[in-house]
N, C-alpha and C positions, 0 to 999 in steps of 0.2 A: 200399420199399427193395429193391433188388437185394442178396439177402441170402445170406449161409454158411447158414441155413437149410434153403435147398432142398437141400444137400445130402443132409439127415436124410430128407428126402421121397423123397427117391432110394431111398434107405436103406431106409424103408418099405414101397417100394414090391415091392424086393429079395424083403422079409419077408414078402409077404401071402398070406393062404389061399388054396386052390387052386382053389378055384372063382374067389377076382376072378383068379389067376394065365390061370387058363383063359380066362377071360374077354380079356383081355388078348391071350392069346399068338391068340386066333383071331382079335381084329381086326390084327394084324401078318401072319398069313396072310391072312389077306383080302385087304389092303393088298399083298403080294408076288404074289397068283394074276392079280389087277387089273391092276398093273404088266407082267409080263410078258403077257397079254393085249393090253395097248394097247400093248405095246413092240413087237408085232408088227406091229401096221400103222402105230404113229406115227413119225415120224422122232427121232432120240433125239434132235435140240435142240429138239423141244415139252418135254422131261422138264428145259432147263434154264430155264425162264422161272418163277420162283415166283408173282408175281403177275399178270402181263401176256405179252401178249402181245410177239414183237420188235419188229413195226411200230407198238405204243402208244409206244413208247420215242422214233418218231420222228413221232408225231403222224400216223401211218398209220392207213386202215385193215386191220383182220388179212385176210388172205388165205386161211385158212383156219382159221374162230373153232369151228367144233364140234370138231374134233381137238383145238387147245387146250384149250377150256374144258375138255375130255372128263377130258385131262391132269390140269390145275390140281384139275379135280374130286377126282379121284382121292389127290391127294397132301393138299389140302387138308380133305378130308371125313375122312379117316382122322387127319391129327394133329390136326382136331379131336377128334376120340374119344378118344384116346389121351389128351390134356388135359383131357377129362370124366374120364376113370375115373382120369386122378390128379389132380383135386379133389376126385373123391366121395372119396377114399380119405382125403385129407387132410383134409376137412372132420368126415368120420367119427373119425379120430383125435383132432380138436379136440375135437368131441362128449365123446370118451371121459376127454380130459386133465381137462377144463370140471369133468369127477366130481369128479376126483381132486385136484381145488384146494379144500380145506375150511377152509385157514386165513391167510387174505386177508383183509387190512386196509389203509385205503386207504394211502398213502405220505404220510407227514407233514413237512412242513418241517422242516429240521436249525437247531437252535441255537446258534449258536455265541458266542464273547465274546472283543470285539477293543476294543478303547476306541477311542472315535469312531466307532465302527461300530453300527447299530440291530440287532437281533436278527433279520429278517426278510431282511436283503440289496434287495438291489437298488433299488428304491426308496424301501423303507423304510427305508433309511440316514438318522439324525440330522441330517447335514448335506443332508438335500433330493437326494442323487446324488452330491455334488461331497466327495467323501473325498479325503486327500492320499492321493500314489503309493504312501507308505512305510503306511498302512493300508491300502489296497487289496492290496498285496501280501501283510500280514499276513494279512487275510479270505481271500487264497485260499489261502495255506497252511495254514486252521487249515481250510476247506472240503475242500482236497483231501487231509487226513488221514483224513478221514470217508470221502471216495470212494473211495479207496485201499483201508480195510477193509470198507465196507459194498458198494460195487460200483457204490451207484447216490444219489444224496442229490437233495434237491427244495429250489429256492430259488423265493423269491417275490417277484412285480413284479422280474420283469425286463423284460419290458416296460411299460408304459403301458399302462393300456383304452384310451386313445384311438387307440394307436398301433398295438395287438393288433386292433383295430376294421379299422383302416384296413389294415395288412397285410393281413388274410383276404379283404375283399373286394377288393384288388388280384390277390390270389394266383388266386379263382374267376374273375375276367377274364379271367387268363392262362389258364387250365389253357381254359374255352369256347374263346379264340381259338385256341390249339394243338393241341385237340380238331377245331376248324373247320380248321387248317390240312392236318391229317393225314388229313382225310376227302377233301379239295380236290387231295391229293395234290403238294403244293408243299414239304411235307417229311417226314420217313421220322420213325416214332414214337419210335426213338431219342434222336433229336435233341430230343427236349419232356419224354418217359418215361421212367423206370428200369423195368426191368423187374420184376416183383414178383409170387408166388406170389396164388394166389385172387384171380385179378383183378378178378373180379366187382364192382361198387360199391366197388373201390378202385384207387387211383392211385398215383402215387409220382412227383409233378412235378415237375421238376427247374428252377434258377431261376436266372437271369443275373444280374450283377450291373450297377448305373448309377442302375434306376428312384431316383429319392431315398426311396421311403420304406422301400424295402430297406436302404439305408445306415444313412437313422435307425434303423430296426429293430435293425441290426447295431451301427449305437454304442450303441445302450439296452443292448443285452445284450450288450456283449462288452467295453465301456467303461466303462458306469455301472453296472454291477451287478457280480456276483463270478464269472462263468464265464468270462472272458476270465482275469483272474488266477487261479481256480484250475488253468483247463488249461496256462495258461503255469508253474503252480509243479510240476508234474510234467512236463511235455515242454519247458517255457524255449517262449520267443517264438518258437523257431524251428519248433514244430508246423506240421504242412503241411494247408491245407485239404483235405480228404479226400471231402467231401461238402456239398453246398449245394440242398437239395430240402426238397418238403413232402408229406406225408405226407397224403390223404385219405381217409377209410372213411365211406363215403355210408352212409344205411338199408339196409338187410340184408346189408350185408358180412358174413362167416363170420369164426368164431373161427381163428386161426390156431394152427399148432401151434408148443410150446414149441421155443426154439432157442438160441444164444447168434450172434452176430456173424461174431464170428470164433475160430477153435480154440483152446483151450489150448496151448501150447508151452511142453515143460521146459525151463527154463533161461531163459525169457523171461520180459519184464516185459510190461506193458501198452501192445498198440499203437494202439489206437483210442476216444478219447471220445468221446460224442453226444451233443448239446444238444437234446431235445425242447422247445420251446415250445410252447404251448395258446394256442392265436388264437380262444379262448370257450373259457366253465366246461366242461368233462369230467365230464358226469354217467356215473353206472353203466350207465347203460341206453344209453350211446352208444359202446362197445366201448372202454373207459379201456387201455391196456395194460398188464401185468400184469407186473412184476421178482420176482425169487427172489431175495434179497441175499444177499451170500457164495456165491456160486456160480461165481465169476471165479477158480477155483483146481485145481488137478490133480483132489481126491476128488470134487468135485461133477461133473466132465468124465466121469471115470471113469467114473462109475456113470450119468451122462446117456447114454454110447454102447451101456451094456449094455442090451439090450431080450431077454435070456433069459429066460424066468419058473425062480422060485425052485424049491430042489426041492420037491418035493409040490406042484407046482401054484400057487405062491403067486406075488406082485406079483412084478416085475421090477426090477433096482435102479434102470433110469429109471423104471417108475411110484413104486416107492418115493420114491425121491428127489421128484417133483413130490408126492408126496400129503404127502411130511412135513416139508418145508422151506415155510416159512413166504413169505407172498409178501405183495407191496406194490401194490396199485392205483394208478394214475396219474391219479384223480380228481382233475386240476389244474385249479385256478381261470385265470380269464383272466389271461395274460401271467407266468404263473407259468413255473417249467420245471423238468424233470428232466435232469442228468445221469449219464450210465454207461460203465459200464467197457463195451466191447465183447463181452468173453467173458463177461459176465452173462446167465445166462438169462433168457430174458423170451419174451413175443407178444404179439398185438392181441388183443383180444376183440371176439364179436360184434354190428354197433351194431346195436339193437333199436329205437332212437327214429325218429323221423321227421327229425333231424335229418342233417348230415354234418357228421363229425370234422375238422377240422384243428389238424394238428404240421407247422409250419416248424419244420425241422431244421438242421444244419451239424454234422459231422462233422472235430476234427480228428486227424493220427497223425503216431505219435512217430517223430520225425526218422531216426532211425537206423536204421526200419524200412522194408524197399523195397515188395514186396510185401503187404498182411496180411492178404491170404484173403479175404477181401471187396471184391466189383466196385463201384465206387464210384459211388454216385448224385448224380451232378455235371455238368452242361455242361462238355463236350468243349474249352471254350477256360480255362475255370479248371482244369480238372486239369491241362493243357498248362500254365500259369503255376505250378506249385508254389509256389505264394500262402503265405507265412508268415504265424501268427498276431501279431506282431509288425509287419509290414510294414502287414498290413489296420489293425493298431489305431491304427500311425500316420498312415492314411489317411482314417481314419474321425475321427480325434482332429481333422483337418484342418475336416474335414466340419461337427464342432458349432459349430468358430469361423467358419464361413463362406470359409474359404480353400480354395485347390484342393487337388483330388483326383488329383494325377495317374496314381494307379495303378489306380484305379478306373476314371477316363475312358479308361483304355488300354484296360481288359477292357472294356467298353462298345463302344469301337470295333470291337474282336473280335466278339463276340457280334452284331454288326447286320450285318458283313460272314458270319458262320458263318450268319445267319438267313435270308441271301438265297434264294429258289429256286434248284434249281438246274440247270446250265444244258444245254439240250439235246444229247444224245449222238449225235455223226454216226455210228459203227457202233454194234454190239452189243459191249456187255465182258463176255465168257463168264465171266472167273475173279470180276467182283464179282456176277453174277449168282447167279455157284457158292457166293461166301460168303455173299450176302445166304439163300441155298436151306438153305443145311450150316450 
Protein backbone atom coordinates (compact mmCIF):
# COMPACT_ATOMS: atom_id res chain seq x y z
CA UNK A 1 0.00 0.00 0.00
CA UNK A 2 1.08 3.36 -0.90
CA UNK A 3 1.38 4.33 2.77
CA UNK A 4 1.46 7.55 5.47
CA UNK A 5 4.23 5.33 6.56
CA UNK A 6 6.92 6.46 4.34
CA UNK A 7 6.61 9.55 5.97
CA UNK A 8 8.22 8.36 9.21
CA UNK A 9 11.04 6.93 6.85
CA UNK A 10 11.68 10.31 5.85
CA UNK A 11 11.78 11.11 9.30
CA UNK A 12 14.35 8.65 9.89
CA UNK A 13 16.09 9.18 7.50
CA UNK A 14 16.35 13.18 8.69
CA UNK A 15 17.63 11.43 12.14
CA UNK A 16 20.49 9.08 11.01
CA UNK A 17 24.18 8.87 12.22
CA UNK A 18 26.66 10.75 10.66
CA UNK A 19 28.52 8.34 9.00
CA UNK A 20 25.09 6.91 7.04
CA UNK A 21 24.52 10.92 6.84
CA UNK A 22 27.96 11.11 5.28
CA UNK A 23 27.33 8.48 3.27
CA UNK A 24 24.48 9.99 1.79
CA UNK A 25 25.36 13.43 1.30
CA UNK A 26 28.56 12.16 -0.84
CA UNK A 27 26.46 10.14 -3.16
CA UNK A 28 24.21 13.48 -3.81
CA UNK A 29 27.59 15.21 -4.59
CA UNK A 30 28.58 12.70 -6.78
CA UNK A 31 25.34 12.83 -8.41
CA UNK A 32 25.69 16.94 -8.88
CA UNK A 33 29.75 16.96 -9.95
CA UNK A 34 28.26 14.17 -12.80
CA UNK A 35 25.55 16.38 -13.71
CA UNK A 36 27.29 19.28 -14.32
CA UNK A 37 29.97 17.42 -16.22
CA UNK A 38 27.67 15.97 -18.73
CA UNK A 39 25.69 19.12 -18.71
CA UNK A 40 28.52 20.40 -20.51
CA UNK A 41 28.72 18.72 -23.42
CA UNK A 42 24.99 17.23 -23.30
CA UNK A 43 22.16 19.24 -24.74
CA UNK A 44 20.04 19.91 -21.67
CA UNK A 45 16.76 17.99 -23.31
CA UNK A 46 19.04 14.65 -23.02
CA UNK A 47 18.47 15.56 -18.97
CA UNK A 48 14.52 15.60 -19.92
CA UNK A 49 13.89 12.10 -21.15
CA UNK A 50 13.68 9.72 -17.69
CA UNK A 51 13.41 6.51 -19.42
CA UNK A 52 13.98 6.71 -23.15
CA UNK A 53 15.12 8.09 -25.45
CA UNK A 54 12.86 11.08 -27.73
CA UNK A 55 12.89 9.08 -30.82
CA UNK A 56 11.69 5.66 -28.66
CA UNK A 57 8.69 7.72 -28.18
CA UNK A 58 8.12 7.56 -31.98
CA UNK A 59 9.35 4.23 -32.66
CA UNK A 60 12.68 5.88 -33.90
CA UNK A 61 15.86 5.00 -33.94
CA UNK A 62 17.94 7.37 -31.27
CA UNK A 63 20.30 9.59 -33.03
CA UNK A 64 22.51 9.82 -30.64
CA UNK A 65 22.08 6.65 -27.86
CA UNK A 66 25.66 7.10 -25.90
CA UNK A 67 24.99 10.73 -24.90
CA UNK A 68 21.62 9.54 -23.67
CA UNK A 69 22.27 6.54 -22.12
CA UNK A 70 25.31 8.53 -20.67
CA UNK A 71 22.32 10.86 -19.17
CA UNK A 72 19.86 8.27 -18.10
CA UNK A 73 22.90 6.50 -16.50
CA UNK A 74 23.71 9.09 -14.42
CA UNK A 75 20.33 10.06 -13.11
CA UNK A 76 19.24 6.53 -12.86
CA UNK A 77 22.30 4.88 -11.11
CA UNK A 78 22.44 7.53 -8.35
CA UNK A 79 18.56 7.32 -7.28
CA UNK A 80 19.20 3.91 -7.41
CA UNK A 81 21.49 4.36 -4.37
CA UNK A 82 19.75 6.75 -2.82
CA UNK A 83 16.86 4.05 -2.65
CA UNK A 84 19.53 1.35 -1.38
CA UNK A 85 20.57 3.39 1.61
CA UNK A 86 16.95 4.16 2.50
CA UNK A 87 16.10 0.55 2.57
CA UNK A 88 19.16 -0.35 4.34
CA UNK A 89 18.17 2.25 6.84
CA UNK A 90 14.57 1.07 6.98
CA UNK A 91 15.19 -2.34 6.98
CA UNK A 92 17.70 -1.80 9.79
CA UNK A 93 15.13 0.00 11.82
CA UNK A 94 12.76 -3.06 11.40
CA UNK A 95 15.65 -5.24 12.67
CA UNK A 96 15.71 -2.97 15.67
CA UNK A 97 11.65 -2.61 16.32
CA UNK A 98 11.37 -6.86 15.51
CA UNK A 99 13.55 -6.59 19.43
CA UNK A 100 11.30 -4.42 20.84
CA UNK A 101 8.09 -6.51 20.17
CA UNK A 102 8.17 -9.02 23.29
CA UNK A 103 4.54 -9.04 23.96
CA UNK A 104 2.63 -10.34 20.75
CA UNK A 105 -0.12 -12.60 20.56
CA UNK A 106 -1.68 -13.76 17.70
CA UNK A 107 -5.03 -11.59 17.11
CA UNK A 108 -8.09 -13.54 18.11
CA UNK A 109 -11.69 -13.53 16.74
CA UNK A 110 -14.11 -11.09 18.51
CA UNK A 111 -17.25 -12.59 20.27
CA UNK A 112 -19.90 -11.00 20.06
CA UNK A 113 -23.98 -11.83 20.81
CA UNK A 114 -26.68 -10.98 18.61
CA UNK A 115 -29.67 -13.49 18.43
CA UNK A 116 -29.66 -15.22 15.09
CA UNK A 117 -26.51 -14.58 14.72
CA UNK A 118 -23.63 -17.55 15.20
CA UNK A 119 -20.52 -16.34 17.23
CA UNK A 120 -18.02 -16.53 14.47
CA UNK A 121 -19.72 -14.03 11.63
CA UNK A 122 -19.60 -14.46 8.48
CA UNK A 123 -20.22 -17.77 7.49
CA UNK A 124 -20.56 -19.23 10.53
CA UNK A 125 -23.79 -17.54 11.02
CA UNK A 126 -26.79 -20.03 12.11
CA UNK A 127 -28.85 -19.29 9.36
CA UNK A 128 -25.96 -20.63 6.59
CA UNK A 129 -25.22 -16.54 5.50
CA UNK A 130 -28.67 -15.41 4.95
CA UNK A 131 -29.42 -13.39 8.40
CA UNK A 132 -32.37 -10.74 8.23
CA UNK A 133 -31.30 -6.99 7.37
CA UNK A 134 -32.52 -5.94 10.83
CA UNK A 135 -29.66 -8.65 12.49
CA UNK A 136 -27.24 -7.88 10.16
CA UNK A 137 -27.31 -4.36 11.21
CA UNK A 138 -27.50 -5.41 14.78
CA UNK A 139 -23.95 -7.59 14.18
CA UNK A 140 -22.21 -4.67 12.93
CA UNK A 141 -23.13 -2.33 15.51
CA UNK A 142 -22.23 -4.46 18.28
CA UNK A 143 -18.65 -5.39 15.86
CA UNK A 144 -18.11 -1.80 15.39
CA UNK A 145 -18.18 -1.08 19.11
CA UNK A 146 -15.15 -3.32 19.41
CA UNK A 147 -13.42 -1.47 16.45
CA UNK A 148 -14.10 1.79 17.60
CA UNK A 149 -12.19 0.81 21.09
CA UNK A 150 -9.95 -1.73 20.17
CA UNK A 151 -8.72 -0.12 16.80
CA UNK A 152 -8.68 -3.35 15.05
CA UNK A 153 -11.09 -6.83 15.61
CA UNK A 154 -10.68 -10.15 13.44
CA UNK A 155 -13.88 -11.88 11.99
CA UNK A 156 -13.98 -15.33 10.45
CA UNK A 157 -15.13 -17.03 7.01
CA UNK A 158 -15.75 -14.22 5.47
CA UNK A 159 -15.07 -15.59 2.76
CA UNK A 160 -15.36 -19.23 1.55
CA UNK A 161 -12.01 -21.68 1.13
CA UNK A 162 -13.36 -22.34 -2.03
CA UNK A 163 -13.75 -18.84 -2.90
CA UNK A 164 -10.46 -17.46 -0.93
CA UNK A 165 -8.80 -20.50 -3.28
CA UNK A 166 -10.19 -19.14 -6.36
CA UNK A 167 -9.49 -15.30 -5.63
CA UNK A 168 -5.68 -15.88 -4.97
CA UNK A 169 -5.06 -17.54 -7.90
CA UNK A 170 -7.00 -15.13 -10.14
CA UNK A 171 -5.21 -12.20 -8.29
CA UNK A 172 -1.41 -14.18 -9.19
CA UNK A 173 -2.75 -14.18 -12.96
CA UNK A 174 -3.09 -10.77 -12.74
CA UNK A 175 -0.37 -9.36 -11.08
CA UNK A 176 2.23 -12.01 -13.95
CA UNK A 177 0.13 -10.58 -16.84
CA UNK A 178 0.68 -6.67 -15.55
CA UNK A 179 4.10 -7.56 -14.51
CA UNK A 180 4.46 -8.85 -18.40
CA UNK A 181 2.66 -5.90 -19.43
CA UNK A 182 4.89 -3.24 -17.63
CA UNK A 183 8.05 -4.92 -18.85
CA UNK A 184 6.47 -4.95 -22.69
CA UNK A 185 6.14 -1.32 -22.07
CA UNK A 186 2.31 -1.00 -23.12
CA UNK A 187 1.56 0.32 -19.73
CA UNK A 188 3.28 2.56 -16.95
CA UNK A 189 3.56 0.61 -13.33
CA UNK A 190 1.18 3.04 -12.01
CA UNK A 191 -1.53 1.91 -13.81
CA UNK A 192 -1.23 -1.99 -12.22
CA UNK A 193 1.03 -0.89 -8.73
CA UNK A 194 0.74 1.20 -5.76
CA UNK A 195 3.59 2.32 -4.92
CA UNK A 196 4.96 0.76 -1.58
CA UNK A 197 8.09 1.05 0.59
CA UNK A 198 10.76 -2.23 0.47
CA UNK A 199 9.83 -3.17 -2.62
CA UNK A 200 11.81 -5.96 -2.76
CA UNK A 201 9.54 -9.50 -2.80
CA UNK A 202 6.50 -7.31 -2.34
CA UNK A 203 3.79 -5.66 -4.22
CA UNK A 204 0.74 -3.81 -3.70
CA UNK A 205 -1.67 -4.79 -6.84
CA UNK A 206 -4.15 -2.84 -7.52
CA UNK A 207 -7.47 -4.61 -8.81
CA UNK A 208 -10.42 -3.62 -11.32
CA UNK A 209 -13.57 -4.34 -10.90
CA UNK A 210 -16.16 -6.79 -13.44
CA UNK A 211 -13.89 -10.31 -13.23
CA UNK A 212 -17.12 -12.19 -11.44
CA UNK A 213 -15.14 -13.70 -8.99
CA UNK A 214 -14.18 -10.54 -7.56
CA UNK A 215 -17.89 -9.62 -7.27
CA UNK A 216 -18.61 -12.92 -5.57
CA UNK A 217 -15.61 -12.19 -3.44
CA UNK A 218 -17.00 -8.79 -2.60
CA UNK A 219 -20.62 -10.12 -1.72
CA UNK A 220 -19.17 -12.81 0.50
CA UNK A 221 -17.43 -10.20 2.42
CA UNK A 222 -19.30 -7.10 2.40
CA UNK A 223 -22.91 -8.91 2.19
CA UNK A 224 -22.85 -12.18 3.75
CA UNK A 225 -20.57 -11.56 6.55
CA UNK A 226 -20.42 -8.44 9.03
CA UNK A 227 -17.84 -5.93 7.39
CA UNK A 228 -20.04 -4.41 5.03
CA UNK A 229 -22.52 -3.49 8.12
CA UNK A 230 -20.08 -2.73 10.49
CA UNK A 231 -18.37 -0.15 8.33
CA UNK A 232 -21.66 1.11 7.23
CA UNK A 233 -22.58 1.42 11.34
CA UNK A 234 -19.90 4.06 11.63
CA UNK A 235 -19.54 5.79 8.30
CA UNK A 236 -23.62 5.00 7.03
CA UNK A 237 -23.67 3.46 3.29
CA UNK A 238 -22.43 6.41 2.21
CA UNK A 239 -18.45 5.38 2.85
CA UNK A 240 -16.49 6.07 -0.15
CA UNK A 241 -14.41 3.21 -1.66
CA UNK A 242 -11.00 4.41 -0.91
CA UNK A 243 -8.97 1.42 -1.80
CA UNK A 244 -9.40 -1.85 -3.79
CA UNK A 245 -5.76 -3.81 -4.07
CA UNK A 246 -3.93 -6.85 -2.72
CA UNK A 247 -1.38 -6.80 -0.80
CA UNK A 248 1.83 -9.50 -1.69
CA UNK A 249 5.01 -10.37 0.36
CA UNK A 250 6.74 -13.10 -1.55
CA UNK A 251 9.89 -15.15 0.55
CA UNK A 252 12.21 -12.73 1.87
CA UNK A 253 10.30 -9.60 2.00
CA UNK A 254 11.91 -7.44 5.06
CA UNK A 255 9.96 -6.52 8.10
CA UNK A 256 8.56 -3.27 7.73
CA UNK A 257 8.81 -0.55 10.05
CA UNK A 258 6.01 0.35 12.54
CA UNK A 259 3.52 3.20 11.24
CA UNK A 260 -0.08 3.91 11.35
CA UNK A 261 -2.02 4.95 8.04
CA UNK A 262 -3.03 7.87 8.34
CA UNK A 263 -2.21 10.88 11.24
CA UNK A 264 -4.05 11.47 14.26
CA UNK A 265 -6.02 14.63 14.12
CA UNK A 266 -7.58 16.62 17.20
CA UNK A 267 -10.76 16.96 16.96
CA UNK A 268 -11.21 14.33 14.45
CA UNK A 269 -13.00 11.05 14.26
CA UNK A 270 -12.00 8.05 12.28
CA UNK A 271 -11.31 8.55 8.55
CA UNK A 272 -10.28 5.26 6.96
CA UNK A 273 -11.26 1.44 7.57
CA UNK A 274 -9.25 -1.62 6.09
CA UNK A 275 -10.50 -4.83 5.31
CA UNK A 276 -7.58 -7.29 5.15
CA UNK A 277 -8.56 -10.58 3.89
CA UNK A 278 -6.12 -13.96 3.91
CA UNK A 279 -6.52 -15.69 0.59
CA UNK A 280 -4.46 -18.93 2.80
CA UNK A 281 -3.77 -19.64 6.37
CA UNK A 282 -1.10 -16.91 7.74
CA UNK A 283 1.37 -18.74 9.33
CA UNK A 284 4.21 -17.01 11.67
CA UNK A 285 6.94 -17.52 9.56
CA UNK A 286 5.17 -15.98 6.50
CA UNK A 287 5.38 -12.15 7.72
CA UNK A 288 1.61 -12.19 9.62
CA UNK A 289 1.18 -8.27 10.09
CA UNK A 290 1.43 -7.09 13.40
CA UNK A 291 -1.46 -4.22 15.14
CA UNK A 292 -0.77 -2.52 18.52
CA UNK A 293 -4.63 -2.02 19.63
CA UNK A 294 -5.50 1.18 21.08
CA UNK A 295 -3.12 3.20 19.53
CA UNK A 296 -5.77 5.14 17.18
CA UNK A 297 -5.69 8.04 19.67
CA UNK A 298 -3.76 11.33 20.49
CA UNK A 299 -1.26 9.65 23.52
CA UNK A 300 -0.19 6.60 21.56
CA UNK A 301 0.50 9.34 18.25
CA UNK A 302 2.33 11.53 20.73
CA UNK A 303 4.85 9.49 21.94
CA UNK A 304 4.99 7.27 18.39
CA UNK A 305 6.50 10.92 16.75
CA UNK A 306 8.94 11.31 19.75
CA UNK A 307 12.10 9.37 18.78
CA UNK A 308 14.41 11.50 21.60
CA UNK A 309 16.10 8.99 23.78
CA UNK A 310 15.01 9.52 27.41
CA UNK A 311 17.38 11.41 29.86
CA UNK A 312 20.25 9.14 30.91
CA UNK A 313 20.32 7.57 27.85
CA UNK A 314 17.36 5.47 28.19
CA UNK A 315 14.45 4.17 25.40
CA UNK A 316 12.62 6.79 23.41
CA UNK A 317 8.89 7.24 23.95
CA UNK A 318 8.47 5.66 20.35
CA UNK A 319 10.64 2.68 21.42
CA UNK A 320 8.84 2.69 24.59
CA UNK A 321 5.60 2.70 23.42
CA UNK A 322 6.30 -0.37 20.63
CA UNK A 323 8.25 -2.29 23.52
CA UNK A 324 5.31 -1.90 25.96
CA UNK A 325 1.93 -1.90 24.29
CA UNK A 326 0.91 -5.15 23.62
CA UNK A 327 0.39 -6.33 19.96
CA UNK A 328 -1.70 -8.63 17.93
CA UNK A 329 -0.47 -11.00 15.12
CA UNK A 330 -2.58 -11.29 12.13
CA UNK A 331 -2.06 -15.07 11.90
CA UNK A 332 -5.42 -15.26 9.93
CA UNK A 333 -6.83 -18.51 8.82
CA UNK A 334 -8.00 -18.75 5.23
CA UNK A 335 -10.84 -16.27 4.36
CA UNK A 336 -10.86 -14.94 7.67
CA UNK A 337 -10.19 -11.01 7.86
CA UNK A 338 -9.03 -8.21 10.03
CA UNK A 339 -10.43 -4.96 10.15
CA UNK A 340 -8.72 -1.39 11.43
CA UNK A 341 -8.91 1.79 12.19
CA UNK A 342 -6.38 3.60 9.90
CA UNK A 343 -4.44 5.48 12.51
CA UNK A 344 -3.64 2.04 14.37
CA UNK A 345 -0.26 1.23 14.44
CA UNK A 346 0.78 -1.69 12.79
CA UNK A 347 3.44 -3.35 9.82
CA UNK A 348 4.27 -6.38 7.81
CA UNK A 349 6.69 -8.60 9.06
CA UNK A 350 9.24 -10.53 7.58
CA UNK A 351 8.06 -13.61 5.40
CA UNK A 352 10.76 -16.30 6.15
CA UNK A 353 8.74 -19.25 4.50
CA UNK A 354 9.03 -20.38 1.00
CA UNK A 355 5.76 -19.37 0.62
CA UNK A 356 4.08 -15.75 -0.77
CA UNK A 357 1.56 -13.87 1.38
CA UNK A 358 -1.64 -12.66 0.12
CA UNK A 359 -4.34 -9.76 1.59
CA UNK A 360 -6.83 -8.63 -0.91
CA UNK A 361 -7.70 -5.54 0.71
CA UNK A 362 -10.65 -2.72 0.18
CA UNK A 363 -10.33 0.27 2.00
CA UNK A 364 -13.38 2.34 2.88
CA UNK A 365 -13.42 6.63 4.22
CA UNK A 366 -15.64 8.53 6.00
CA UNK A 367 -17.79 10.57 3.79
CA UNK A 368 -17.20 13.74 5.28
CA UNK A 369 -13.58 13.46 4.96
CA UNK A 370 -11.83 15.01 1.59
CA UNK A 371 -8.47 14.39 1.76
CA UNK A 372 -7.00 11.56 4.65
CA UNK A 373 -3.29 11.60 4.36
CA UNK A 374 -3.10 8.52 2.61
CA UNK A 375 -2.45 8.11 -1.42
CA UNK A 376 -4.86 5.59 -2.23
CA UNK A 377 -4.15 2.13 -3.71
CA UNK A 378 -7.01 1.86 -6.10
CA UNK A 379 -7.46 1.91 -10.04
CA UNK A 380 -7.58 5.28 -11.31
CA UNK A 381 -11.30 4.74 -12.81
CA UNK A 382 -12.72 3.60 -9.21
CA UNK A 383 -11.44 6.37 -7.32
CA UNK A 384 -12.74 8.83 -10.33
CA UNK A 385 -16.33 6.92 -9.48
CA UNK A 386 -16.53 7.77 -5.66
CA UNK A 387 -18.12 4.35 -5.41
CA UNK A 388 -20.31 4.19 -2.06
CA UNK A 389 -20.49 1.51 0.06
CA UNK A 390 -24.08 1.28 -0.22
CA UNK A 391 -24.38 1.68 -3.91
CA UNK A 392 -21.61 -1.45 -4.30
CA UNK A 393 -23.73 -3.47 -1.89
CA UNK A 394 -26.80 -2.91 -3.85
CA UNK A 395 -24.97 -4.01 -6.81
CA UNK A 396 -23.43 -6.93 -5.62
CA UNK A 397 -26.92 -7.81 -3.63
CA UNK A 398 -28.01 -7.73 -7.50
CA UNK A 399 -25.18 -10.03 -8.41
CA UNK A 400 -26.16 -13.15 -5.93
CA UNK A 401 -29.75 -13.14 -7.52
CA UNK A 402 -28.44 -13.36 -10.92
CA UNK A 403 -29.73 -9.88 -12.10
CA UNK A 404 -27.83 -7.14 -13.46
CA UNK A 405 -24.96 -5.22 -12.43
CA UNK A 406 -25.23 -2.07 -13.83
CA UNK A 407 -22.81 -0.21 -11.79
CA UNK A 408 -20.34 -2.58 -11.87
CA UNK A 409 -20.64 -3.30 -15.85
CA UNK A 410 -19.97 0.60 -16.07
CA UNK A 411 -16.55 0.47 -14.14
CA UNK A 412 -15.76 -2.62 -16.15
CA UNK A 413 -16.32 -0.84 -19.29
CA UNK A 414 -13.96 1.92 -17.82
CA UNK A 415 -11.29 -0.20 -16.79
CA UNK A 416 -10.89 -2.14 -20.47
CA UNK A 417 -11.02 1.25 -22.17
CA UNK A 418 -8.17 2.94 -19.10
CA UNK A 419 -6.27 -0.67 -19.94
CA UNK A 420 -5.85 0.12 -23.65
CA UNK A 421 -2.07 0.78 -24.86
CA UNK A 422 -1.46 3.74 -25.27
CA UNK A 423 -1.45 5.62 -28.17
CA UNK A 424 1.46 7.01 -30.10
CA UNK A 425 2.74 10.58 -29.48
CA UNK A 426 3.34 12.72 -32.73
CA UNK A 427 5.69 15.21 -30.81
CA UNK A 428 7.52 15.04 -27.60
CA UNK A 429 5.36 16.27 -24.25
CA UNK A 430 8.24 17.97 -22.31
CA UNK A 431 5.88 19.02 -19.12
CA UNK A 432 4.60 14.95 -18.89
CA UNK A 433 8.00 13.99 -19.44
CA UNK A 434 9.07 16.59 -16.64
CA UNK A 435 6.29 14.92 -14.31
CA UNK A 436 6.79 11.61 -15.19
CA UNK A 437 11.08 12.67 -14.18
CA UNK A 438 10.07 15.10 -10.78
Amino acid sequence: MSRYGSRFAIELILKLTNPAMKRILDIITVYMLLSELVAAFVPVRAFLIPKYHTNAINNQQPSTPHITSTSLLVGSDVSNLLYQEQEKLIVKRGELEETLVTNAKPLEATTIKVRGVGKSGGFGKSSGGSSSKASSKAEGKAYAKILKKEGVLRIENVLTPDTADAVREHLYNLRYQSEKEVKEGTIQPIQRFADVLLKQNRCDLTIPLGDEIISKALEESLCKSPVGSTIASIFTEDAILHEFSCLMSDSGSQRQNVHPDTPYLDGKGPVLYTCFIALQDVRLDMGPTTWFPRTHNKEAHDAFKDSSPSEGGGDSPKDNLIKTQSAALGTLSKGSCAIFDSRTLHCGTANKSDQSRALFYFSFKNPSVGYPGNPASIRQELANANLSLGALMDDLQSFSKGKETPLIDRLRSKTTTSSAPPKKKESLDINALMDDMF
